[in-house]
N, C-alpha and C positions, 0 to 999 in steps of 0.2 A: 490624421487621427488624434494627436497632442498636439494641445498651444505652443506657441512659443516659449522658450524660458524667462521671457524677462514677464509673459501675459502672467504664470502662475503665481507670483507674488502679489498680484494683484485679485486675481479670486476671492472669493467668499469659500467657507466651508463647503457646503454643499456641490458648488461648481467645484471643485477640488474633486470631491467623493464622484462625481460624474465622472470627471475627468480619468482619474484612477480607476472608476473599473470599465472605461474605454479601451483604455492601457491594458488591462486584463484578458480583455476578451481578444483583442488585437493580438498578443502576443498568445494566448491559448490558438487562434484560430491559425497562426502561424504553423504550432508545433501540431498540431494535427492535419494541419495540410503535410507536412513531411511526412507525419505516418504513414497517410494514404499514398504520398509518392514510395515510401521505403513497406509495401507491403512482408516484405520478407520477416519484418520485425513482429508484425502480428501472426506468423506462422509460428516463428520460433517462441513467441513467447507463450501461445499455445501449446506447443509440441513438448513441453517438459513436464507440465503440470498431465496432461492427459499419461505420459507415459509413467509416473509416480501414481495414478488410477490404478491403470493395467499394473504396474508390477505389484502394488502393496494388496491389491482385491484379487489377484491370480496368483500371483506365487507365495507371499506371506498372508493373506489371507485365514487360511485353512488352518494353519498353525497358531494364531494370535486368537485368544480368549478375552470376551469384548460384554462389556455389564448388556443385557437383553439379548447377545450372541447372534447380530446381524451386523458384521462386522464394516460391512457397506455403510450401511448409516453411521457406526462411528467415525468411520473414514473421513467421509465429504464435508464435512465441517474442518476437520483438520485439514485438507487440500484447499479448502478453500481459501483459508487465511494464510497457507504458503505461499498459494498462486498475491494475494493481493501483495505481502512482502515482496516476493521476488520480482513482481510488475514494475513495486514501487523501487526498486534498486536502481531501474534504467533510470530512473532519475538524476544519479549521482553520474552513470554514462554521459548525459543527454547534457547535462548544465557542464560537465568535465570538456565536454567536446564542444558545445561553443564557446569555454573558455579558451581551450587552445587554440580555436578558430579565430580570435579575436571577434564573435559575434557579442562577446557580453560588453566588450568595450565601447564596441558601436552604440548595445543599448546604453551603457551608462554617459554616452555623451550626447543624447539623446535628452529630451526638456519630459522626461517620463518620471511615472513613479517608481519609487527607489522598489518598490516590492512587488510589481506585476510581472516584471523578467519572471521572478521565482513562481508568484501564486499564477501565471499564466502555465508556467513548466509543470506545476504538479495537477492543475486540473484536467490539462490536457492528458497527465498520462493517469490521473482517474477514469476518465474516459475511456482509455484504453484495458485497464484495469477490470470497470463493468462489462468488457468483451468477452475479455478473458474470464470474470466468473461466468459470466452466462454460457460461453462455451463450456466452462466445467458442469455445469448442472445440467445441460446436454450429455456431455458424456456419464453424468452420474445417472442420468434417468434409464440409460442403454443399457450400466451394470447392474443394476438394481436399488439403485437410493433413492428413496423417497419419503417426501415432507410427511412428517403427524401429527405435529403441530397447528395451532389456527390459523387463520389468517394472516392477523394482525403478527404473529408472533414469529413466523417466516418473514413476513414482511420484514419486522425487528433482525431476525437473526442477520437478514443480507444487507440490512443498512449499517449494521455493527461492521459486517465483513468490508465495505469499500469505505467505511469512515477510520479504519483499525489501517488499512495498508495506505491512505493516504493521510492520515498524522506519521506513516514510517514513513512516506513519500517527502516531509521536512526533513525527517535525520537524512535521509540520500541526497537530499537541496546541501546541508552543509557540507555533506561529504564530499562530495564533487565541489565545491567550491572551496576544497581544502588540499587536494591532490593537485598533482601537475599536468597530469595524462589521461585519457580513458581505461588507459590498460589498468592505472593504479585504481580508479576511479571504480573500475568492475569489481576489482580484488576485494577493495575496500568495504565498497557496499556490503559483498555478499556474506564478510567474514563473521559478523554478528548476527545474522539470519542463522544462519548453522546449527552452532549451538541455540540458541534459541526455538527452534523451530522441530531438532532433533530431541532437545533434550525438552519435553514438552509433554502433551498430550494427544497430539496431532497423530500416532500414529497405533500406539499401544498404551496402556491405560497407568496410569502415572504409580500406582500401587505396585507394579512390579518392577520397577528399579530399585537401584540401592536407599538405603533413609536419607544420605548423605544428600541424593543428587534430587528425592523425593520432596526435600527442605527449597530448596530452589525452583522445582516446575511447578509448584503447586502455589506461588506468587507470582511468578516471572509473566510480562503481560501477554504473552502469545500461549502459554496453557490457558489463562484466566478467560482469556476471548475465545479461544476455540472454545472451551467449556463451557461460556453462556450459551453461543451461539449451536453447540451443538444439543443444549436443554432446547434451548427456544425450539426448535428444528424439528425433535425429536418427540415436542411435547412433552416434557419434561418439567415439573417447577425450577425456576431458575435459579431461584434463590439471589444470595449475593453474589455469585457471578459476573453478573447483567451489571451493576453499580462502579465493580471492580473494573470491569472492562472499562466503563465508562470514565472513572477516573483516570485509568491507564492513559486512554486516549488520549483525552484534554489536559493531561499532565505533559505529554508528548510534544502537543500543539505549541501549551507556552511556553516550553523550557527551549524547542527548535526552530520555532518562527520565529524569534528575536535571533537566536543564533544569526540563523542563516542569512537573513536581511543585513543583521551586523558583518558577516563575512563578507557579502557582495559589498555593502558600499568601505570597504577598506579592504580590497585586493589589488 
């Protein structure tokens, strides 16, 4: 699949740029054959998001006052963008455990590109990621959530939603290649999701918290993206939402893809 080491010194740009995303797909195609062998991982990473549905649309639900008062559609925009976070965590699992395995050593002695290891691990678990939101708007469709939005603009909201959790799918690239273990590796990932995710807009409407904590979700990039994403959705004008998220995003990208490439090639 890759030249030998001594050929790539010798390439031209472009055979280079073939070369590397040969390396990309090679190493994507890898990590999603393991999915399919390790089906259990797509149950469970199902299983949590669906049960954060049922419990916040059945039991709190009834009790949470919601701007249009169809508490469903506020909901699913916020699940949405939990589910793609917490998809992107395994990341930090996934690259933690081939580093204990000595798989990453292998690739790095390997006449490959220094950055397909990573952009191979996070596309693949993009992949898996779009499973996972389409299974939640399956189960959203069952409790009662649905688009009012145009086309185009649904379209917009769900490609916000897998482009938002795979720019967090870099910070869980560094993060796992900063830990020692999986176990820390899980810990690690999930610790900034939390707050983030809780202290938000994803569940109840950010005007009812303290000013204190109202000063924080109403910047911080996981209300900012639910929020576009739940105008777009909802047919709603987006306003600046939609720009903020979008900065969020590609601020994410540059500041953690050099990270993370810098941390693989000096481990």
């Amino acid at each position: 699949m890759v030249a030998p080491k001594s050929q790539h010194s010798s390439l031209n740009f472009g055979q280079r740029i073939s070369l590397g995303v040969s390396d990309i797909v090679g190493i994507t195609y890898r990590n999603l054959i393991h999915m399919v062998r390790t089906p259990q991982l797509l149950v469970f990473s199902g299983i949590q998001p669906i049960m954060f549905v049922l419990l916040f649309r059945y039991v709190f639900g009834g009790a949470i006052a919601t701007p249009g008062g169809n508490y469903v559609d506020y909901l699913l925009p916020g699940i949405f963008i939990q589910t793609s976070l917490f998809g992107g965590a395994s990341t930090a699992v996934g690259l933690s455990e081939d580093l204990k395995g000595g798989i990453i050593d292998r690739f790095r002695a390997l006449p490959m590109s220094r950055s397909a290891v990573l952009a191979g691990r996070t596309i693949a678990d993009l992949a898996r990621n779009i499973l996972v939101v389409v299974l939640m708007l399956l189960v959203g469709f069952l409790v009662g959530f649905r688009f009012h939005g145009s086309a185009a603009q649904n379209i917009v909201g769900m490609v916000l939603v897998v482009a938002f959790g795979y720019a967090f799918s870099w910070v869980f690239a560094a993060v796992g290649l900063m830990v020692k273990d999986p176990e820390t590796a899980q810990i690690a990932g999930f610790l900034p999701i939390f707050p983030l995710v809780f202290a938000s807009s994803a569940f109840v409407p950010v005007k009812t918290m303290p000013i204190w904590l109202q000063d924080f979700a109403n910047v911080q990039p996981v209300s900012v993206t639910i929020d576009a994403v739940r105008d777009l959705v909802t047919g709603v004008p987006v306003g600046s939402w939609l720009w903020q998220s979008g900065l969020w995003t590609l601020g994410i990208l540059v500041v953690f893809i050099p990270l993370a490439v810098y941390r693989y090639r000096h481990i």
